[in-house]
C-alpha positions in Angstrom: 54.8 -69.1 327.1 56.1 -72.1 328.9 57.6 -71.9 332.4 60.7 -72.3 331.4 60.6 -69.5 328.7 59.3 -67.4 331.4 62.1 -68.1 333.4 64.4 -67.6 330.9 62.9 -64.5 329.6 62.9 -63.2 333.7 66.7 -64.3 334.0 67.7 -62.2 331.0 65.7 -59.6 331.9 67.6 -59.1 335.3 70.9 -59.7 334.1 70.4 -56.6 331.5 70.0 -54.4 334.2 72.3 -56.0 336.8 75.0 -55.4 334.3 74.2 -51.7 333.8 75.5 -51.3 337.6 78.5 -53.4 336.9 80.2 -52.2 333.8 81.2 -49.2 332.0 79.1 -47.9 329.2 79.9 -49.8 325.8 81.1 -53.0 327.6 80.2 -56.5 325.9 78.5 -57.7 328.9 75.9 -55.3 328.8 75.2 -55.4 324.8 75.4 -59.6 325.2 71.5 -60.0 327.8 70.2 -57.6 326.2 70.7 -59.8 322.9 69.3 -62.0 324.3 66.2 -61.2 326.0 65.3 -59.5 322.4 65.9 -63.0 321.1 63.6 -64.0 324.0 60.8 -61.9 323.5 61.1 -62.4 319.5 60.4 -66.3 320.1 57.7 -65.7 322.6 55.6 -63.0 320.5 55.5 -64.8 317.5 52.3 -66.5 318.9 50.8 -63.5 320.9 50.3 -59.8 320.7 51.5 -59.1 324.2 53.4 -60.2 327.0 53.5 -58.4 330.5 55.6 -58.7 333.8 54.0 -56.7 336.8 54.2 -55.9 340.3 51.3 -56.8 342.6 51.3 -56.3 346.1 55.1 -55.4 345.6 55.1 -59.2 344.6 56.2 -60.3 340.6 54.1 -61.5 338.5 54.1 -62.8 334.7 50.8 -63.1 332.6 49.3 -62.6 335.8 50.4 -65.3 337.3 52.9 -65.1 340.6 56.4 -65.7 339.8 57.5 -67.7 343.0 60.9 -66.8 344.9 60.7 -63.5 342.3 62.6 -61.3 345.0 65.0 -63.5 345.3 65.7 -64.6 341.6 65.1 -61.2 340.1 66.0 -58.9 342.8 67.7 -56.0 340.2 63.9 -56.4 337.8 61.9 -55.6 341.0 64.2 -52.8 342.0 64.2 -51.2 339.1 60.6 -51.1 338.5 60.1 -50.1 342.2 62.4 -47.3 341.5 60.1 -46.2 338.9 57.3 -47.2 340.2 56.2 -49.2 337.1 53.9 -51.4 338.1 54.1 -52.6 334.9 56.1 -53.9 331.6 54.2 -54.8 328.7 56.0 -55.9 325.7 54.2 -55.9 322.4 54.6 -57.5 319.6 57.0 -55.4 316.9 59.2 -54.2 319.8 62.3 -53.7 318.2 66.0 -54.2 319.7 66.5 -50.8 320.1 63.3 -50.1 322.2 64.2 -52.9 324.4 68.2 -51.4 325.0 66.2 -48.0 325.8 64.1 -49.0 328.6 67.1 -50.9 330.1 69.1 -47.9 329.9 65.6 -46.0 331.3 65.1 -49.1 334.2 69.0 -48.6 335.3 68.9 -44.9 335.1 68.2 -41.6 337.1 64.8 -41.7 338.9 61.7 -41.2 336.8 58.4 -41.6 337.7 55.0 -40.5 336.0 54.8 -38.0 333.8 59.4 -37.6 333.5 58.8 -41.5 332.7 56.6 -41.4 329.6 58.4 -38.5 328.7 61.5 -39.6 328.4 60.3 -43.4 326.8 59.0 -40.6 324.1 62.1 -39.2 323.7 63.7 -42.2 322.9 61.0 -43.0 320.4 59.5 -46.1 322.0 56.3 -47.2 321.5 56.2 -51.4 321.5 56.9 -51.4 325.0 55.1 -49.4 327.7 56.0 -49.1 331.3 52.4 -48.9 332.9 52.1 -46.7 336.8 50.3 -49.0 338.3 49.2 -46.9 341.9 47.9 -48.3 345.5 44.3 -48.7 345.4 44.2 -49.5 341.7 40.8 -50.4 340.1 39.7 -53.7 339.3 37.9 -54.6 335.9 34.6 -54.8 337.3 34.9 -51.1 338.6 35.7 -49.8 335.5 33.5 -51.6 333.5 31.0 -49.8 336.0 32.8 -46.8 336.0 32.1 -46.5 332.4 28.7 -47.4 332.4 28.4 -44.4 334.9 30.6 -42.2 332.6 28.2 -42.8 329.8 25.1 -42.2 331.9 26.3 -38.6 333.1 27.3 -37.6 329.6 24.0 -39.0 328.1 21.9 -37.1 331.4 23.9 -33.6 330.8 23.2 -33.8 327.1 19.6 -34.5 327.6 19.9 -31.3 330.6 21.0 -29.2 327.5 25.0 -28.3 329.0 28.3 -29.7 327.0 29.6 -32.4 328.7 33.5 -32.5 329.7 35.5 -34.5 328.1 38.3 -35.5 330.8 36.1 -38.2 332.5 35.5 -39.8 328.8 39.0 -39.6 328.3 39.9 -41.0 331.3 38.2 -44.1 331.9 38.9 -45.0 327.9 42.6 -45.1 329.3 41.4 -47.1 331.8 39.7 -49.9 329.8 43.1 -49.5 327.1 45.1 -50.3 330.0 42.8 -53.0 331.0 42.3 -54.7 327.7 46.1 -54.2 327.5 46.6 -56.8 330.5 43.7 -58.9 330.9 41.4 -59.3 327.6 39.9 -62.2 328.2 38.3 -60.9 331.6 37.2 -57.6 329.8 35.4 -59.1 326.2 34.0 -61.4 329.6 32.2 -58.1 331.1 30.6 -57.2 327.2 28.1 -60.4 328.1 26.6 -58.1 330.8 23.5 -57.0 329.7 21.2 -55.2 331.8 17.7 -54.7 329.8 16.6 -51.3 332.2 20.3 -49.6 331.1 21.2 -51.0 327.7 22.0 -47.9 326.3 24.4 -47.5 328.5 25.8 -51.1 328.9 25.4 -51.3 325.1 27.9 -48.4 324.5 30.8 -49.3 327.2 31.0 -53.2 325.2 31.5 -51.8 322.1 33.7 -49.6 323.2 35.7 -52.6 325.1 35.2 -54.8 321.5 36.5 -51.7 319.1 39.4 -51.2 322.1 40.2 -54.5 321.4 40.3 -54.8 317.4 41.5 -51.8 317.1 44.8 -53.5 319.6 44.5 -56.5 317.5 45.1 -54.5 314.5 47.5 -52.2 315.7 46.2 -49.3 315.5 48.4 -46.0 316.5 47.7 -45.0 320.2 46.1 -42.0 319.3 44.0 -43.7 316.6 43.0 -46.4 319.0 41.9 -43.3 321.8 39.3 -41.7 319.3 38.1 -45.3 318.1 37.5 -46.0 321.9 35.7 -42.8 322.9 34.0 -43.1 319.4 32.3 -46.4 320.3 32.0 -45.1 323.8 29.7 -42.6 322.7 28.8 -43.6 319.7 24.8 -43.3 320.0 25.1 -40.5 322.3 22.5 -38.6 319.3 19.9 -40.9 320.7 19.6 -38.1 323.4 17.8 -35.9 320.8 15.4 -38.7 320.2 12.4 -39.4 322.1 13.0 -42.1 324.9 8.9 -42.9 323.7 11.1 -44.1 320.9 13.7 -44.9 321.9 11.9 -47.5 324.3 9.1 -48.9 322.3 8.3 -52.3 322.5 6.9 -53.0 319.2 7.6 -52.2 315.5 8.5 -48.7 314.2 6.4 -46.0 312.4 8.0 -44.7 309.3 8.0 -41.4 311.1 9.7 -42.7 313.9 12.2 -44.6 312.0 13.1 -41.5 310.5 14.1 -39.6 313.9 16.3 -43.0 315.0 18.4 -42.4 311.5 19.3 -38.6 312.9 20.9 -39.9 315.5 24.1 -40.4 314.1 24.4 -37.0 312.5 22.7 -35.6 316.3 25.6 -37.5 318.2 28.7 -35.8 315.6 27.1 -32.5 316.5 27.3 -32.8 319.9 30.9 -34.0 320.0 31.7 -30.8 318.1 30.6 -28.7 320.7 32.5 -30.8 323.3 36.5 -29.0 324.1 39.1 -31.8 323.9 37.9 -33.9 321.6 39.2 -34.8 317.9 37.4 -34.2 314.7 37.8 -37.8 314.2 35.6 -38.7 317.0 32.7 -36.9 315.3 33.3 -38.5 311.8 33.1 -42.2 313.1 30.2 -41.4 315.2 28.8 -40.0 311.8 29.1 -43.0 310.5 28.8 -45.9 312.2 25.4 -46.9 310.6 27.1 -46.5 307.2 27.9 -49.9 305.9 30.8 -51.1 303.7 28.8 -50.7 300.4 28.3 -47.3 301.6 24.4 -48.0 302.1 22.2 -47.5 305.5 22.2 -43.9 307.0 23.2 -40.9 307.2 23.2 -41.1 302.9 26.9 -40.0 301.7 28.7 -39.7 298.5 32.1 -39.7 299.6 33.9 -43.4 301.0 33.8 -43.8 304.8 36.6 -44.0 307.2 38.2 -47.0 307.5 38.1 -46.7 311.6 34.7 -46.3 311.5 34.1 -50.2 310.4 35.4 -51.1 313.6 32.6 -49.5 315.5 30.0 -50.5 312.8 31.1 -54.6 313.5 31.0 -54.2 317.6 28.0 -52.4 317.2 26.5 -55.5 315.1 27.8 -58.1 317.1 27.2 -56.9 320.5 23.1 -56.2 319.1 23.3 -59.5 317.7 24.1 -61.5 321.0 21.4 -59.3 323.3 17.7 -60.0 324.0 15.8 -57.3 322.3 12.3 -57.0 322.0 12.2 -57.9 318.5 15.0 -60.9 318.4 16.4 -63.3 321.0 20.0 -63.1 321.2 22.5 -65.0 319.2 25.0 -66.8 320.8 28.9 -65.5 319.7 29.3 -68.5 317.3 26.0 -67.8 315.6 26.6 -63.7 315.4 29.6 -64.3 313.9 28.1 -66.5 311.3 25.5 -64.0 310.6 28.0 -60.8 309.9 30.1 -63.2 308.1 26.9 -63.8 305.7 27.3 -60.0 305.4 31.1 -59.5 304.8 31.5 -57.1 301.8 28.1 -55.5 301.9 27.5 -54.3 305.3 31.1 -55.3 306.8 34.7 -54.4 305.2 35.8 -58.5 304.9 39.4 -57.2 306.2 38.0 -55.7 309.4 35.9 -58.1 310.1 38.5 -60.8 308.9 40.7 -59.2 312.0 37.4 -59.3 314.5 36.7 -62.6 313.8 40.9 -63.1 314.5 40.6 -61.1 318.1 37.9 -62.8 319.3 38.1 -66.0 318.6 36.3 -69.0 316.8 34.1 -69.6 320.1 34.7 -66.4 322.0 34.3 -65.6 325.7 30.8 -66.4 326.7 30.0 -69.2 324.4 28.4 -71.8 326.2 30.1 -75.3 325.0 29.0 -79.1 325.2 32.2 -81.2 325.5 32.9 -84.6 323.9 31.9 -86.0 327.4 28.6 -84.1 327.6 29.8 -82.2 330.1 28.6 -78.2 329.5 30.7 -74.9 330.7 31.8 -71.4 329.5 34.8 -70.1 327.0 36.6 -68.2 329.9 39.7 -67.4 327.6 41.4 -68.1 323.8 44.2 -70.2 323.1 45.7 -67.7 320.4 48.2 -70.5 319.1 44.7 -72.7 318.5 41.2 -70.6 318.6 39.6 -73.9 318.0 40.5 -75.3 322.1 40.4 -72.6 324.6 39.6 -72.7 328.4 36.8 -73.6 329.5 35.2 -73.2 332.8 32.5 -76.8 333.4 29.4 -75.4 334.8 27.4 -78.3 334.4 28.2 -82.7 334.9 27.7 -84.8 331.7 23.7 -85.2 333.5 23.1 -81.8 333.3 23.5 -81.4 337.0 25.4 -77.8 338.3 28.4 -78.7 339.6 28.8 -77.4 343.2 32.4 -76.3 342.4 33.4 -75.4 338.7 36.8 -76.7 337.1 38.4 -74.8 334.4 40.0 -77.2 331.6 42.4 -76.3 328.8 41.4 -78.1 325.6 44.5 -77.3 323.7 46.6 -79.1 326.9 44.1 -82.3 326.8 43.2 -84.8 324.0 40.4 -85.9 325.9 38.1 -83.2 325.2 37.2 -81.6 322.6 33.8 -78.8 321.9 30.8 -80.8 319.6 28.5 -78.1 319.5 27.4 -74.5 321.2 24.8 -74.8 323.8 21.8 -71.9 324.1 22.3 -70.6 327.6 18.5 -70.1 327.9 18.3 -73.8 328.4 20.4 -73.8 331.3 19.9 -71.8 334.5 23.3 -70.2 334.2 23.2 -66.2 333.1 26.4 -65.2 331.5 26.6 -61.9 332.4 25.9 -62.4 336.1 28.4 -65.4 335.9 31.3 -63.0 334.1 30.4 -60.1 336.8 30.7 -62.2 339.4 34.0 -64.3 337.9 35.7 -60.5 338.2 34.3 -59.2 342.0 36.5 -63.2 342.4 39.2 -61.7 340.9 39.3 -58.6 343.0 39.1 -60.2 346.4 
């Protein structure tokens, strides 16, 4: 969105609800903004999935960006939403005009807060645009990525003790990382770049669970579908717990024997889910079979057709293997893995699934490392959906090779000047991209 649409889209906002104090029920002038921020948001979503207005610091902002002299231009918007203490409107692509016309009349109404809130935007059937609680002391990315790693740690250490792990901790921080994905994606597909070699059973799980969030957004996947895909890939190899860490850790090639006890862990990991209260059937099944590929090959054998959802664990699984040092590969960078699974579409991968991977992530996703036209080296830092081809870049590195003392961030889709000519291995360059992602969001936070 440009400025100007944002301002526009603001304006309209703010007038729709300014008008529910001035005139009756019914009148034109309140039917007539609310026309037309619909028409607004119609135009602006036609080249995005998502597009939120916030409160920070009881200060507006839009796409995450501050909306200057906001308390004065939209003093009804940020009264309204500190009435309701929504820290947040998210707009989604597919909201319709009657959504929209609901949370106005919700916005201008009686007090709601929390649980009356979601409530009552049930109610009223809408489900394209979501009015986030956003509370004091609210987390930022890099503690929930961590929180999540911890989450999967305690659940993998209580399974391994023999008790039943709760499932209210799992639940939560999967709302956590839906809200997070939901606001800042580029940020969180940064974090899945983290990977820490002593815990990457842990770190392993909470990416794929922050990719399979992702796709399963991208393809618009019912909220309730999207909750068991997450806590699916969050715990997806949770059955590794009934295999031998000896194993599970082993630095060179596998026994037949022991190759055998990795392949139970899928069917270990849907038995332990059905012992866990709170937690759908469906969880189970896609942890079942996440190792089952599209030609219904791999393991456990079956005779029936898999899930569709389960494909979307089964790609982030692939792709977040693919770009990780192991002992028995050196990782691929995102460009490369996505060649490789592509080489696979219709065998191991469902080409439609991975069609709408391929779509959410981008044609050089998050934590490529780049050479530009003028030599110069950096990181994707975030996608230009209206042209995958030029996003943003952050320039690590002078067209010498020499670390720049202070990085610039440029947006190839605002400059004809440069332009990517090929991917660069990271390993040739002392820059680590997980360290450089994790410390990119403590930034943020400050």
């Amino acid at each position: 969105m440009t400025d100007s649409a944002n301002e526009t889209l603001l304006k309209n906002i703010n007038a729709s609800l300014k008008s529910k104090k001035l005139y009756p029920p019914g009148h034109p002038a309140i039917s007539a903004p609310v026309s037309k921020t619909f028409q607004c948001l119609a135009d602006s979503l036609k080249s995005r999935n998502n597009i939120m207005v916030g409160l920070v610091n009881e200060a507006l902002v839009m796409e995450n960006e501050p909306v200057e002299d906001g308390d004065k231009l939209y003093p009804d918007l940020l009264a309204c939403m500190n009435d309701k203490n929504a820290g947040a409107i998210i707009f989604e692509k597919g909201a319709s005009l009657k959504e929209l016309t609901a949370v106005v009349d919700i916005l201008s109404g009686p007090v709601l807060q929390g649980a009356e809130l979601q409530k009552e935007l049930s109610a009223k059937g809408v489900t394209r645009i979501t009015l986030k609680s956003i509370p004091k002391g609210k987390k930022n990315i890099l503690e929930i990525y961590n929180g999540a790693v911890e989450v999967v740690k305690n659940v993998m250490g209580e399974v391994r003790m023999g008790k039943i792990p709760k499932s209210e901790p799992i639940s939560h921080i999967i709302d956590e990382i839906s809200e997070t994905v939901l606001s800042d994606p580029n940020a969180m597909i940064g974090l899945t770049m983290i990977k820490n070699y002593d815990n990457y059973l842990y770190n392993h799980s909470v990416n794929v669970s922050i990719m399979a969030i992702s796709l399963g957004r991208h393809m618009r996947l019912e909220q309730n579908e999207l909750h068991c895909v997450g806590i699916a890939a969050l715990l997806h190899d949770i059955g590794k717990t009934g295999v031998s860490e000896n194993i599970i850790r082993k630095p060179g090639g596998l026994s037949s024997e022991e190759w055998e006890k990795i392949k139970e862990h899928p069917l270990l990991g849907s038995n332990i889910i059905k012992r866990m209260n709170g937690l759908e059937e469906l969880v189970g099944r896609l942890i079942y079979e996440h190792h089952i590929k599209f030609d219904r090959t791999g393991y456990p054998q079956i005779n029936t057709s898999i899930h569709p959802l389960s494909q979307i664990i089964t790609i982030c699984d692939a792709y977040d293997a693919l770009t990780t040092l192991r002992v028995y590969q050196q990782p691929h960078n995102p460009v490369e893995a996505l060649k490789v699974m592509t080489s696979f579409s219709g065998r191991h991968f469902n080409p439609e699934t991975l069609k709408a991977f391929i779509g959410m992530i981008g044609v050089y996703p998050v934590g490529t490392m780049v050479r530009l036209t003028s030599n110069e080296i950096g990181l994707v830092t975030k996608l230009n959906l209206e042209a995958m081809d030029t996003p943003v870049v952050k320039v690590l590195y002078d067209a010498d090779g020499k670390a720049l003392e202070a990085p610039f961030e440029i947006d190839l889709a605002s400059t004809r000047d440069k332009a990517i000519i090929s991917t660069v291995n990271p390993s040739a360059t002392a820059t680590d991209i997980g360290s450089f992602f994790e410390k990119e969001a403590a930034a943020a936070a400050i």
